[in-house]
Each structure stands twice: as structure tokens, then as C-alpha cells.
C-alpha positions, 0 to 999 in steps of 0.5 A: 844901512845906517852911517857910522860915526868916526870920534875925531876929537876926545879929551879927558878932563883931570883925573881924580888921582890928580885932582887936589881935595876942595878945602871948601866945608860942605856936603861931597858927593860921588856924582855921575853924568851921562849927557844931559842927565846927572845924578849924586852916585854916592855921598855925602862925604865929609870931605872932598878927599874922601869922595876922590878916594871913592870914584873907583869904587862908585864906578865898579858899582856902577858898572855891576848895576848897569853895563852902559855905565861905562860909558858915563862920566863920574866925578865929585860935587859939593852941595851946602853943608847939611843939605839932607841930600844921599846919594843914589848907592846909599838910597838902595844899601849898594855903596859897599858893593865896589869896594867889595869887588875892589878887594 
């Protein structure tokens, strides 16, 4: 029989609702982080306002592609302007997959 584990201590960093926009000019992702591993979920987005209004979104998609999803973390990043990078829901044509499950 294996020993549980008890969480004793859990902190939650500031939510997107919160989080006041970047002013900084550059390439705004959607990104995910499951422990070590991390990833550009969704973007680029013109501003960092539009990449917080899209973390729900992301995240209900997410969890329509992958049940542990739950259990990741997602947030924002900014790389260089023009960093030629896409994000993993845009690779696959799967961005509007949450939005549509939103409405």
C-alpha cells in the first residue's frame, strides 16, 4: 500500500482578473507549466491585455484536449517583438475550441 501524501501548504499567485496589462511592446502568449515543463498554449497576441482576456479560454480548451490539464498552471509571456514564434493551439487550428465552449 502506498503512503498518501497531505498538501499542507498551497498558495495561488494573482489571478489574470487582477493582473494589470504589460505596457511593454512584444509578442504576448498564453502559456501553460505543468512542473518543469512548459509551453506557448496560445498567442502571439498583440498586447498583454489580450493574452489575460484569453487564459480562460486557453484553459477550457486545454481541458477539452487533456483531463490533467486541470492540474497545470497557465498564465501570460512576452517574447521579442516579431519572434516568429505561434502557440501550440494555433499550430493545430484549436484556438477557438474554448471560446466556443464559453458561449
Amino acid at each position: 500500500m502506498s503512503k498518501q501524501k497531505q498538501v499542507t501548504s498551497y498558495s495561488h499567485r494573482q489571478s489574470a482578473e487582477e493582473q494589470e496589462p504589460d505596457p511593454q511592446p512584444g509578442d504576448y502568449f498564453v502559456s501553460i507549466r505543468s512542473g518543469s515543463r512548459h509551453a506557448l498554449l496560445s498567442g502571439p497576441y498583440e498586447t498583454h491585455a489580450a493574452a489575460l482576456a484569453d487564459v480562460a479560454a486557453c484553459r477550457e480548451t486545454a481541458l477539452w484536449a487533456d483531463d490533467r490539464a486541470d492540474f497545470y498552471s497557465f498564465g501570460t509571456c512576452r517574447l521579442p517583438l516579431n519572434s516568429g514564434r505561434q502557440g501550440a493551439l494555433q499550430k493545430r487550428n484549436l484556438h477557438t475550441i474554448g471560446k466556443q465552449n464559453a458561449e
